[in-house]
Wavefront OBJ file of the C-alpha trace (Angstrom):
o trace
v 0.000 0.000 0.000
v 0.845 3.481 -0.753
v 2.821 6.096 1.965
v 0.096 7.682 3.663
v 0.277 11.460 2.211
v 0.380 13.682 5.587
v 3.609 15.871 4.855
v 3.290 18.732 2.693
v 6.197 20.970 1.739
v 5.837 25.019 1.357
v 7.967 27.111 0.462
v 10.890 25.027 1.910
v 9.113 24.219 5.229
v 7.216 21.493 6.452
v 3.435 21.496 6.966
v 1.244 18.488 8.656
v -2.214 18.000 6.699
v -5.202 15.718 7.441
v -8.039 15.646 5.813
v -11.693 17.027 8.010
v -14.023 13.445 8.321
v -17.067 14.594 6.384
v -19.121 14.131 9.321
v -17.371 16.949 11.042
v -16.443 19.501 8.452
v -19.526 21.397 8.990
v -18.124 21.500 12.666
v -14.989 22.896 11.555
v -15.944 24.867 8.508
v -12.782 23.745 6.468
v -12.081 19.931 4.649
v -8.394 20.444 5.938
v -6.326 20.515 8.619
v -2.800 22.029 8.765
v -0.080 23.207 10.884
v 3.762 23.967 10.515
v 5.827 21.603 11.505
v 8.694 24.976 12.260
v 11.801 22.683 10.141
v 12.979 22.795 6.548
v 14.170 19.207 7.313
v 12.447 15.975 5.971
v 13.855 13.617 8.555
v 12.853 15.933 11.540
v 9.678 16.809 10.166
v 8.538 12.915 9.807
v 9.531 13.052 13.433
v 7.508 16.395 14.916
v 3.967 14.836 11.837
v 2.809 12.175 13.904
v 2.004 13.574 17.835
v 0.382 16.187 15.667
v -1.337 14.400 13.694
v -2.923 12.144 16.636
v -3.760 15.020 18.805
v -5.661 15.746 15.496
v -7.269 12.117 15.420
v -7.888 12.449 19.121
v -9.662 15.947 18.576
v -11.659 14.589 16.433
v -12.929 11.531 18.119
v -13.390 13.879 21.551
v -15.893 16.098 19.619
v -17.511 12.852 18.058
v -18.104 10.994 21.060
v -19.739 14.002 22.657
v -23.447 13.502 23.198
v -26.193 15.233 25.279
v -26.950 13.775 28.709
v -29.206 10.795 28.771
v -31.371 9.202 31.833
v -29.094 6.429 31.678
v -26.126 8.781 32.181
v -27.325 10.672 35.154
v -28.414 7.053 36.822
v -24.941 5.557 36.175
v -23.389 8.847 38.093
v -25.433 8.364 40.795
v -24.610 4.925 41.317
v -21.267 5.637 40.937
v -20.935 8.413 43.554
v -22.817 6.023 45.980
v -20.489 3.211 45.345
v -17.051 5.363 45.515
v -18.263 7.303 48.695
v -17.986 3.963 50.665
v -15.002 2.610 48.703
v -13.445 5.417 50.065
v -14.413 4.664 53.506
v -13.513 1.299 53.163
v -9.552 2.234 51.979
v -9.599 4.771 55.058
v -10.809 2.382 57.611
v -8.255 0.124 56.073
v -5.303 2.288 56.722
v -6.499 3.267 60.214
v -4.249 2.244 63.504
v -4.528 -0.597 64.786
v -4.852 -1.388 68.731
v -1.482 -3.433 68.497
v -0.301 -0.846 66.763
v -1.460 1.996 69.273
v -0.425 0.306 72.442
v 2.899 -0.229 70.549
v 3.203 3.626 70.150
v 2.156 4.003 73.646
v 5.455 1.426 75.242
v 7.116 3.383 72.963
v 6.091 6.431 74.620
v 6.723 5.089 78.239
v 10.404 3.986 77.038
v 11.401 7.323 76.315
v 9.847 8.467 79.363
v 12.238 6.169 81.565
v 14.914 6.875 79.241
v 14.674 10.625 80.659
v 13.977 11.366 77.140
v 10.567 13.179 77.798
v 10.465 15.302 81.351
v 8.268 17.549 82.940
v 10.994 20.045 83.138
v 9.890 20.334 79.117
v 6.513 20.453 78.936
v 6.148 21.483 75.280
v 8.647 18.478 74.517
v 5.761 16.253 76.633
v 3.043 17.639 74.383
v 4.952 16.822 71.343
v 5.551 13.535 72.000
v 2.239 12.765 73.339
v 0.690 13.922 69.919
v 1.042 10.771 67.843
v -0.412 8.554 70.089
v -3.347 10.881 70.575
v -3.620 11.450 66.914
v -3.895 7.491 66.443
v -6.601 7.030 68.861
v -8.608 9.816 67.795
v -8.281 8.833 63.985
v -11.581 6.461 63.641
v -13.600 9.617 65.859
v -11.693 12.041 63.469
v -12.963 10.269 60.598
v -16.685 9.702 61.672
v -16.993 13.097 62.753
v -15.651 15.037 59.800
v -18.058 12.526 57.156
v -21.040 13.406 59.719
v -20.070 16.968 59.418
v -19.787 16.209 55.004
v -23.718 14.950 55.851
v -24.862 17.433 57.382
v -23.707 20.193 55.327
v -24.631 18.133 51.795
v -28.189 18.018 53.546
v -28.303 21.691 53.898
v -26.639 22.792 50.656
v -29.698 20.670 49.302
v -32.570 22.192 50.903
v -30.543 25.821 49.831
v -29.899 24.979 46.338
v -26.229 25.142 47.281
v -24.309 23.096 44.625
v -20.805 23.813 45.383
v -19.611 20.871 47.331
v -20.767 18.426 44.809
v -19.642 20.523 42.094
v -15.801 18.778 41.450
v -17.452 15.111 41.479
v -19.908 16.422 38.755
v -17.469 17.848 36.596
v -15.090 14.660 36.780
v -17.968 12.998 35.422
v -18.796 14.714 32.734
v -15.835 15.292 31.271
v -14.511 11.566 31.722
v -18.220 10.271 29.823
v -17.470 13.341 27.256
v -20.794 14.534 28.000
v -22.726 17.771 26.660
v -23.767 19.658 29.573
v -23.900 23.208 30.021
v -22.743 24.726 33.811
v -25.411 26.313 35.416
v -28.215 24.585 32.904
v -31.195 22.301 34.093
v -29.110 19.557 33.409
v -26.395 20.447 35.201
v -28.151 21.440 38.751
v -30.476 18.157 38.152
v -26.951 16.263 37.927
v -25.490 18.232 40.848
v -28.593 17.630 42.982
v -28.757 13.729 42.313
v -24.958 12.929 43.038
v -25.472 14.781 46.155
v -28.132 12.486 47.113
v -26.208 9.470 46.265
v -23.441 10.562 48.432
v -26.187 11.314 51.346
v -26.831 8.041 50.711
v -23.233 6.516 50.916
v -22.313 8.667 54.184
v -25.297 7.462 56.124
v -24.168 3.940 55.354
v -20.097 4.412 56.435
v -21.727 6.100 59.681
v -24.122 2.504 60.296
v -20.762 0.635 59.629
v -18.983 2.406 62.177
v -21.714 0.669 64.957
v -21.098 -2.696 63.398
v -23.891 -2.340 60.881
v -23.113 -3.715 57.005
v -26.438 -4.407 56.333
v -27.845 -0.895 55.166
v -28.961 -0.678 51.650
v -30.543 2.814 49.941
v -33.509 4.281 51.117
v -33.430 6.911 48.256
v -35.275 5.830 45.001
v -32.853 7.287 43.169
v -29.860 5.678 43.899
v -29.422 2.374 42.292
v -27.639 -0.286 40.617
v -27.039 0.680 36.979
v -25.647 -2.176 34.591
v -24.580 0.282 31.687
v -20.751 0.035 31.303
v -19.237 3.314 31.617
v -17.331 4.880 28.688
v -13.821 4.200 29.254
v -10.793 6.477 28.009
v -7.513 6.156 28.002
v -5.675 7.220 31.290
v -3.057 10.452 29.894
v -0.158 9.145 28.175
v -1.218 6.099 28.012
v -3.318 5.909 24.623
v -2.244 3.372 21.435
v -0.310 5.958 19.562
v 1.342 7.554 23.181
v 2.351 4.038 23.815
v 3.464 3.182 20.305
v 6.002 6.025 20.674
v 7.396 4.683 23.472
v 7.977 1.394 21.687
v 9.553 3.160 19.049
v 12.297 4.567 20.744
v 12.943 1.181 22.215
v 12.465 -0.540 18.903
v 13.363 -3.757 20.886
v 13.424 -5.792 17.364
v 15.762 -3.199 15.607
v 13.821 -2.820 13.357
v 14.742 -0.223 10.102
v 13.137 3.358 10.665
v 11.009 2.757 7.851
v 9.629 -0.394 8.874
v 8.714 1.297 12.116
v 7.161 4.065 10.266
v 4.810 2.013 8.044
v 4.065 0.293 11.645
v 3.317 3.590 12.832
v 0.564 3.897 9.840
v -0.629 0.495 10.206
v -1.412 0.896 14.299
v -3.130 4.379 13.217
v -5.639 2.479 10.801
v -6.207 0.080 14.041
v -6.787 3.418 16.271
v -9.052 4.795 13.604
v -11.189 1.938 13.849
v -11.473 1.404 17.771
v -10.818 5.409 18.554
v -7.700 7.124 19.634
v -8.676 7.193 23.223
v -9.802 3.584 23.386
v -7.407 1.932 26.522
v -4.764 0.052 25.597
v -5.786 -2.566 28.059
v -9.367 -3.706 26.100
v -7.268 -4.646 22.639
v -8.862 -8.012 22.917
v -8.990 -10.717 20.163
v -12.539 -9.413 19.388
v -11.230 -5.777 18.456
v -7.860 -7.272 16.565
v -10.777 -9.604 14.663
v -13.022 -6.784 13.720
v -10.071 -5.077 12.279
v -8.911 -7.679 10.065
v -12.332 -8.410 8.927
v -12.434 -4.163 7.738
v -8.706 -5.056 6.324
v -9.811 -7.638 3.997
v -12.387 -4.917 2.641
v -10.028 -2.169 2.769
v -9.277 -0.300 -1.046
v -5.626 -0.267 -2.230
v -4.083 3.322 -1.872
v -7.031 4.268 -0.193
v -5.866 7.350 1.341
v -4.395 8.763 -1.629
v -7.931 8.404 -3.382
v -9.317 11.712 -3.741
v -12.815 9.487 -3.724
v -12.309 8.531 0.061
v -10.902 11.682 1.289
v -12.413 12.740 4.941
v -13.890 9.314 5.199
v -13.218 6.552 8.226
v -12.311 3.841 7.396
v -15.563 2.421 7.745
v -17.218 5.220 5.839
v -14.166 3.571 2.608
v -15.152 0.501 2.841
v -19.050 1.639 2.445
v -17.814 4.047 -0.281
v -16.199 1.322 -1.753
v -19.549 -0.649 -2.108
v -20.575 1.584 -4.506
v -17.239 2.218 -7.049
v -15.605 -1.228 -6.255
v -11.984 -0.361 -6.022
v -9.758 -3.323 -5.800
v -9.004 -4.487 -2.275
v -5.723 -4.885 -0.875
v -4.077 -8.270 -0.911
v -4.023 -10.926 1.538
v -0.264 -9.892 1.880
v -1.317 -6.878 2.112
v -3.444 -7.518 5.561
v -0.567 -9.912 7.185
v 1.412 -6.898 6.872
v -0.667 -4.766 8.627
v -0.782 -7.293 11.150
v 2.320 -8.355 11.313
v 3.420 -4.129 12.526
v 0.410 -4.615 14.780
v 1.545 -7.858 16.177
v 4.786 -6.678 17.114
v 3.647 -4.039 18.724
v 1.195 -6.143 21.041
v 3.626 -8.251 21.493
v 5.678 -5.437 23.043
v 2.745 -4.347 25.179
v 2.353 -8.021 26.144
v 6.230 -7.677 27.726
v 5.185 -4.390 29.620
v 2.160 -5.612 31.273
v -0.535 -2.895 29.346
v -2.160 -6.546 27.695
v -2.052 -9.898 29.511
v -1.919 -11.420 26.415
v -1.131 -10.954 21.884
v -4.480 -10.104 20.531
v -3.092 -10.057 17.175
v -1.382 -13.599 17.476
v -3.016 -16.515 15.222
v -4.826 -13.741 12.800
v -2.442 -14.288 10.161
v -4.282 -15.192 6.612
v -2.990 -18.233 5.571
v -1.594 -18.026 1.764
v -0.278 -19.713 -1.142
v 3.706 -19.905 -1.319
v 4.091 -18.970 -4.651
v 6.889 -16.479 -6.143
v 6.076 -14.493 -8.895
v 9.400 -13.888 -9.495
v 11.699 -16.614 -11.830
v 15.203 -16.914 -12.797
v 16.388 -15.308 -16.352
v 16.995 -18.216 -19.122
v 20.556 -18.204 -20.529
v 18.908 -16.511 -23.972
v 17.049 -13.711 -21.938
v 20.418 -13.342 -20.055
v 22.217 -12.854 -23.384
v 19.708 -10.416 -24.323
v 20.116 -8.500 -21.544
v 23.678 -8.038 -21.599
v 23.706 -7.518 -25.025
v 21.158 -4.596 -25.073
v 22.351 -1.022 -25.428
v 22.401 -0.474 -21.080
v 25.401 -2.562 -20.710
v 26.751 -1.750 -24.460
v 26.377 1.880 -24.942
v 23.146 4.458 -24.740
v 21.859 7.559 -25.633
v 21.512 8.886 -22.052
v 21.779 7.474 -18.489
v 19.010 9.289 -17.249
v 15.908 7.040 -17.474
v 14.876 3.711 -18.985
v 13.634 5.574 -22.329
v 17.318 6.511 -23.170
v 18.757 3.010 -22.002
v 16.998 1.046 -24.586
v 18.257 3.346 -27.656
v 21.992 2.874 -28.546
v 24.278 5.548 -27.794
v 28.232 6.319 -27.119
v 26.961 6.372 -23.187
v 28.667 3.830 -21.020
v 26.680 3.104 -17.677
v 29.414 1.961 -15.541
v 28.419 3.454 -11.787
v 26.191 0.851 -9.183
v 23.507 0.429 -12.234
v 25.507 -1.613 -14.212
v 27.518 -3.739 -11.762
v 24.362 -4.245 -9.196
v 22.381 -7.030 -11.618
v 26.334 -8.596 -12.583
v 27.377 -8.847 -9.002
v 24.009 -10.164 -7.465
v 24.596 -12.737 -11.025
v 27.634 -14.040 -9.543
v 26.905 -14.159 -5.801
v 23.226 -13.878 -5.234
v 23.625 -10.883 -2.587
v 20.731 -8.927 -2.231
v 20.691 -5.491 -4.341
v 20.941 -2.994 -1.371
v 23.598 -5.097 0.117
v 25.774 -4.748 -2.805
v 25.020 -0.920 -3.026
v 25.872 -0.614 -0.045
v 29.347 -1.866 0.412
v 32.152 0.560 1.689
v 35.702 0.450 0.093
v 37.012 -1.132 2.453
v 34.398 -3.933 2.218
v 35.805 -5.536 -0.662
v 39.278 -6.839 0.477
v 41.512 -9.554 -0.392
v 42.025 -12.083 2.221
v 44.319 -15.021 2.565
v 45.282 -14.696 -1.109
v 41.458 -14.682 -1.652
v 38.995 -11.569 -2.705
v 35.754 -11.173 -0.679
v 32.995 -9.159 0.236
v 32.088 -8.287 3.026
v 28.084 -7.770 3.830
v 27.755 -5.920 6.934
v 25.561 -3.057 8.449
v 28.673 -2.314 10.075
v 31.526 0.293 9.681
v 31.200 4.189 9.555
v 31.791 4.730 5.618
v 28.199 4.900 5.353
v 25.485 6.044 7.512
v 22.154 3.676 7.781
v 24.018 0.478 6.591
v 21.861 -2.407 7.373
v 21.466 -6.193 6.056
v 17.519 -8.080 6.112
v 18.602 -9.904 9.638
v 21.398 -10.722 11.675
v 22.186 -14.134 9.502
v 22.734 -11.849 6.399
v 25.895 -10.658 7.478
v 28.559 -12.635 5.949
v 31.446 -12.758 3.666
v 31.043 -13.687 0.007
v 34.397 -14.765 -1.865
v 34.253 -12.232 -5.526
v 33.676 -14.997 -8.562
v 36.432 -14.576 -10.924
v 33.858 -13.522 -13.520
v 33.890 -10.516 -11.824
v 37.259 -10.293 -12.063
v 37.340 -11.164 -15.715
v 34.951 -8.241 -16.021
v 37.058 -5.592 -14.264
v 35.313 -5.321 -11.002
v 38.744 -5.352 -9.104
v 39.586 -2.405 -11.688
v 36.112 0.000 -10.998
v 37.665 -0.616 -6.919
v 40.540 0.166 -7.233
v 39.495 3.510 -8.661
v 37.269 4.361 -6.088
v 39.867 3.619 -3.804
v 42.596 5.781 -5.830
v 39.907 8.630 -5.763
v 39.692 8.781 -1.916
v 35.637 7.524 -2.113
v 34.666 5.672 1.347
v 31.690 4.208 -0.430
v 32.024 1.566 -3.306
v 29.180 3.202 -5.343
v 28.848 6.524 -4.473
v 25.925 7.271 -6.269
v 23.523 4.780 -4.726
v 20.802 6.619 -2.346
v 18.372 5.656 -0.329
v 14.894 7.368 -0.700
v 12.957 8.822 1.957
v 11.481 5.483 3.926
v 15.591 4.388 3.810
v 14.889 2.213 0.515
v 18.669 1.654 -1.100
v 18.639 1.861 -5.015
v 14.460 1.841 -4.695
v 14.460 3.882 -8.076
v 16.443 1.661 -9.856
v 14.567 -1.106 -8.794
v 11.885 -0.150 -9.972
v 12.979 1.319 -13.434
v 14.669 -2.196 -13.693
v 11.606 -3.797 -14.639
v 10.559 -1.185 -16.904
v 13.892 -1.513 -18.865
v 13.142 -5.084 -19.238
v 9.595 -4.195 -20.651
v 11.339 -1.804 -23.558
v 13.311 -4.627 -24.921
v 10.994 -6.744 -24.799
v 12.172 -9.357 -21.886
v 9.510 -8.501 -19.999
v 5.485 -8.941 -20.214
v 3.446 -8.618 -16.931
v 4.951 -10.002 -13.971
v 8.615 -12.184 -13.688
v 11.721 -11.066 -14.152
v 12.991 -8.377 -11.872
v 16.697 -7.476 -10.371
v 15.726 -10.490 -7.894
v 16.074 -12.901 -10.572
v 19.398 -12.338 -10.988
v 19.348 -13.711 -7.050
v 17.396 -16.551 -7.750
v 19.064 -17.624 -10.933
v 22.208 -18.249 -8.103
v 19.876 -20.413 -6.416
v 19.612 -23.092 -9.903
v 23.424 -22.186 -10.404
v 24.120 -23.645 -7.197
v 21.560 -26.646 -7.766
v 22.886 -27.342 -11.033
v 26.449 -27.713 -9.216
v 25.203 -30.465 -7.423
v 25.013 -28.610 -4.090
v 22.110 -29.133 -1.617
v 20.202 -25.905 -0.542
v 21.719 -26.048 3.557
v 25.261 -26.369 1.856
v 24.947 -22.383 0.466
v 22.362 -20.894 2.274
v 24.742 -19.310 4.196
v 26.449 -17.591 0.717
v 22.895 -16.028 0.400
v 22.303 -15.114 3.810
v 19.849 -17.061 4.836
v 19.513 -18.919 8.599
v 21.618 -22.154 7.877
v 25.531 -22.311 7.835
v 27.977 -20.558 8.981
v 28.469 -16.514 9.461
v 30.478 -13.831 10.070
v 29.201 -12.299 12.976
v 31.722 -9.762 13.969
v 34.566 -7.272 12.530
v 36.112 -8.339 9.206
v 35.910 -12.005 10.511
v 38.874 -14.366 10.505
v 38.320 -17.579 8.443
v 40.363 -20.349 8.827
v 42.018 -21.000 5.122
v 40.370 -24.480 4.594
v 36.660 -22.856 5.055
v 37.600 -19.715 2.542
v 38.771 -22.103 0.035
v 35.607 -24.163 0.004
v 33.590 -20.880 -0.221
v 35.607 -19.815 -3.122
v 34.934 -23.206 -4.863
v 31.224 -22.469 -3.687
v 30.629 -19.462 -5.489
v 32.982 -20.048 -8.444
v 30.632 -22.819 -9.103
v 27.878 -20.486 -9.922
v 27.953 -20.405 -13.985
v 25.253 -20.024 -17.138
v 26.056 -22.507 -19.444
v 25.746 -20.486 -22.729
v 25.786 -16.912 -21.255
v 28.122 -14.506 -22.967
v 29.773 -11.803 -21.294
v 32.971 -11.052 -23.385
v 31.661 -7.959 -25.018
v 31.343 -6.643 -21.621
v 35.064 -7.779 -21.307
v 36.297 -5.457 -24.673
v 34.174 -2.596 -22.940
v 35.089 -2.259 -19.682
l 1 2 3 4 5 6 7 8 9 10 11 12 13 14 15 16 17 18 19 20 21 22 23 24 25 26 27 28 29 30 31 32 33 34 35 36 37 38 39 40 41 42 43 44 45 46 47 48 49 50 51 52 53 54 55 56 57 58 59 60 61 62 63 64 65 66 67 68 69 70 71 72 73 74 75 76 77 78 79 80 81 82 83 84 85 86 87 88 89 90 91 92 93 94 95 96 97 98 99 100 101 102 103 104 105 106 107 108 109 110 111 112 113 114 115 116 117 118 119 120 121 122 123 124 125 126 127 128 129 130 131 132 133 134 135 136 137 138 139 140 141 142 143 144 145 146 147 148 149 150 151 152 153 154 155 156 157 158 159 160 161 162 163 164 165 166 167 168 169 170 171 172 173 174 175 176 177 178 179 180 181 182 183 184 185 186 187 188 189 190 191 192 193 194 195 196 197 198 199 200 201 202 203 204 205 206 207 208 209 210 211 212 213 214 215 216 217 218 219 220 221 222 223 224 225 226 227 228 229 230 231 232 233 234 235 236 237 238 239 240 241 242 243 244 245 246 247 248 249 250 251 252 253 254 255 256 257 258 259 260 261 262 263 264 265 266 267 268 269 270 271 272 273 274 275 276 277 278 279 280 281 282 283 284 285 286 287 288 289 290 291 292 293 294 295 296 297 298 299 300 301 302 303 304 305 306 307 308 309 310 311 312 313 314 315 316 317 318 319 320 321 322 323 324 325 326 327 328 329 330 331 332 333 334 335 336 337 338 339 340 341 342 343 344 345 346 347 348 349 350 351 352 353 354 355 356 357 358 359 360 361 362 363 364 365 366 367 368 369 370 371 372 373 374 375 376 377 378 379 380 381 382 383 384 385 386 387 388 389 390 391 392 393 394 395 396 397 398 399 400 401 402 403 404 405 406 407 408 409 410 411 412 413 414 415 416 417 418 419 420 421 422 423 424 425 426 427 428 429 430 431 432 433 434 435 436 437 438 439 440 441 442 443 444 445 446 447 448 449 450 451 452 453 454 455 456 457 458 459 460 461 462 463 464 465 466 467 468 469 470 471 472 473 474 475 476 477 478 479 480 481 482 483 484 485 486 487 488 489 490 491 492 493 494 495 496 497 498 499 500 501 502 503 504 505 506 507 508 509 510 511 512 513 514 515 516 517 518 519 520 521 522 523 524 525 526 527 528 529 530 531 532 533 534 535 536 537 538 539 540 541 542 543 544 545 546 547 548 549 550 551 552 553 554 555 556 557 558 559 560 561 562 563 564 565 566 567 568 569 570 571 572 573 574 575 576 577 578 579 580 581 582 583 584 585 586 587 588 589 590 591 592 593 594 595 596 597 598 599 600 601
């Protein structure tokens, strides 16, 4: 699915944007939110978008979820007052002295008394110490009298129309139930008046407990039990996306700042469903289940659709009813789970969920790869065609397919020929520093590592990818050693200077993507296939053809079986570097021919 489109740029500065839900532009008067993010700076602005951007979301689901004051609503607030008042009495009767504990206080008292600590030659210093001890024995009698005294006046202020005292419990409750209700209003005195009854109600019985008596039950027809569950919110700082944060600057997986962003999206599609102040704590399999099912429905690049702007995405799917855009893929959904699922899992570890919500909600799918190995002819082809031979221009695929005196020769050309020859992965090999490539007990090798300083954001797919990868000698044969030792003669850190990565940290994302495209202009390619990650998989039936089994050079492609390099440059005992040179230089295309490439290097 598409980047979600909430950064706009103007005039060299950042600006957050979100589109008004149509239910609440009339509210607002505008189909558009936006707000300066204060940087010129794309990397700091992606990190100032998203607390704005749910304060936004929460804003909006605040002025949704507020309603005028129902029957129901007052009852439940009267209930609740009644049961809290005696809660409260029971935690205060709780923490009250005990008579072990007094008549310890009071042996204490007489020790320092014999201990000539305490004399009547002092008699401020005997009042002093004599204070505790009075204090605890006059707690319970402090207590009663000061809730008679709470009685007495709430009875009063009744009869007078006097709503202060009861004033701060109403208010709580209306703005934790995000209730409509105007101070000083009907309502609002109705409300007052009723929650003072209910706490009549709840002092009366603390002052029977005190005798002894737990059997009292309301004698006002007002207060009683009300089964309605109370709208819950989110305590402060604790919401999804406050909490999500927080696991981001863990990141306990390590996973790539782009990964965590499209997380980030995905658990904001989750919060837009279930609201951003829902608590963190009621993520239950029902909600992760409801959300999948809406997934499964959900339109591909939805949010760039000027169709569904300022909808929910509830209010898409319904849309989508009517002009039946595609629906994302089942790949598509596990992916949105799979960000989701990580995060629970994290939540799990910190005690906000007892349990994964998300776990066994994976859709179950076909293992099928669209993508296949090049033939030898297509390979021949390729190699042949006017990007490796000479072009009109190296600036897009529409001048690579016309022959020219240009000679592509930076990460473009030697990208498809390396991953031919070793099966690396394409941003590993655009990647590598200088230094990385290296000979070694007589031996040349690469070395695939997200470490070393000669270029910021290195990274390989997991920690079994890092590894060294002996050079084939086709590489050789082709100059490879020669295009390295220039960069090194030139002072360059990096190998290919020229690779990027794109905004969401992609390496060489353009180029793999106007790969394909090439391939279509000369007629390799028709629909689906062939891509730079055939070259990787054509290694794979290399390898097979060799006579090797697949857990005998895994490891070459950095994948979980075998042996790795797991720190520094690695030291390889001789016999294991010679049998991963014979590994490699036993990748070869029977038929393929590359000495053109040779004359033009």
């Amino acid at each position: 699915m598409a980047r979600v489109t909430y950064l706009e740029r103007r005039n060299a500065t950042y600006y957050a944007r979100l589109d008004v839900p149509l239910d609440l532009v009339s509210h607002y008067g505008t189909t558009t939110r936006k707000k300066s993010l204060r940087t010129k700076d794309e990397n700091e602005a992606k990190k100032r978008l998203w607390p704005v951007v749910e304060g936004w979301r929460t804003e909006f689901e605040e002025i949704r979820a507020r309603r005028e004051i129902t029957a129901d609503d007052s009852g439940l607030a009267v209930w609740r007052h009644y049961e809290a008042t005696i809660e409260r009495y029971d935690q205060k009767q709780r923490s009250m002295p005990t008579r072990a504990q007094t008549d310890a206080e009071l042996q204490s008292l007489y020790g320092l008394i014999d201990q000539g600590k305490i004399t009547g030659d002092n008699p401020y210093g005997m009042i002093n110490a004599y204070v505790d001890y009075e204090l605890m024995l006059r707690a319970r009698d402090d207590d009663a009298n000061l809730r008679s005294r709470r009685l007495t006046a709430l009875k009063s202020a009744i009869g007078s129309g006097d709503i202060q005292l009861i004033e701060p419990a109403v208010e709580s409750f209306i703005k934790q139930n995000n209730l409509l209700v105007q101070p000083g209003s009907d309502q609002y005195r109705h409300l007052c008046v009723s929650m003072a009854r209910a706490e009549i109600e709840g002092l009366q019985r603390t002052l029977e407990r005190d005798k002894g008596d737990f059997t009292g039950a309301p004698k006002d027809p007002i207060v009683k039990p009300v089964s309605r569950a109370v709208h819950e919110a989110a305590a402060p700082g604790e919401t999804i996306m406050e909490l999500f944060e927080i696991y981001a600057r863990e990141n306990p997986n390590r996973i790539k700042q782009d990964t965590l962003g499209q997380a980030r999206r995905d658990v904001g599609l989750f919060v837009e469903h279930v609201g951003s102040t829902f608590p963190a704590h009621r993520i239950d399999k029902k909600a992760a289940r409801e959300w999948k099912a809406l997934l499964m429905q959900y339109p591909v690049k939805a949010t760039e659709t000027k169709a569904f702007q300022g909808m929910t995405i509830r209010q898409i799917i319904d849309h989508n009813k009517t002009i039946k855009k595609p629906v994302i893929s089942s790949t598509t959904v596990n992916r949105y789970l799979s960000g989701f699922s990580a995060f629970c899992t994290w939540m799990t570890n910190h005690g906000y969920l007892t349990q994964n919500p998300a776990s066994d909600m994976f859709l179950k799918k076909a293992k099928k790869s669209t993508t296949r190995p090049f033939t030898v002819v297509e390979m021949n082809t390729l190699f042949a065609s006017p990007f490796f031979t000479g072009c009109v221009g190296d600036e897009a695929p529409r001048f690579w397919s016309k022959p020219g005196d240009v000679l592509i020769r930076d990460y473009r050309y030697w990208v498809p020929l390396v991953m031919a020859f070793s099966g690396a992965r394409p941003g590993e090999i655009a990647q590598l520093a200088v230094s990385d490539v290296r000979e070694q007990q007589g031996h040349w090798v690469m070395h695939i590592t997200d470490e070393g300083e000669e270029l910021d954001g290195k990274s390989v797919k997991n920690e079994k990818s890092a590894r060294l990868v002996p050079l084939h000698r086709e590489l050789v044969s082709l100059g490879f050693l020669d295009y390295h030792a220039q960069m090194l003669g030139s002072g360059q850190k990096r190998l290919f200077p020229e690779a990027v990565r794109n905004s969401r940290g992609q390496m060489i994302a353009t180029f793999s993507r106007d790969f394909p495209r090439y391939l279509a202009k000369i007629d390799l390619k028709d629909g689906r296939g062939l891509s730079l990650y055939s070259f990787r998989h054509g290694v794979f039936d290399a390898f097979r053809r060799a006579g090797y089994l697949d857990e005998q050079y895994n490891f070459l492609l950095g994948h979980a079986s075998g042996n790795k390099v797991t720190g520094g440059y690695g030291i390889l005992p001789q016999g294991i570097l010679e049998k991963r040179v014979g590994l490699v230089n036993s990748i070869s295309y029977p038929g393929l021919m590359l000495d053109h490439l040779k004359l033009a290097k």
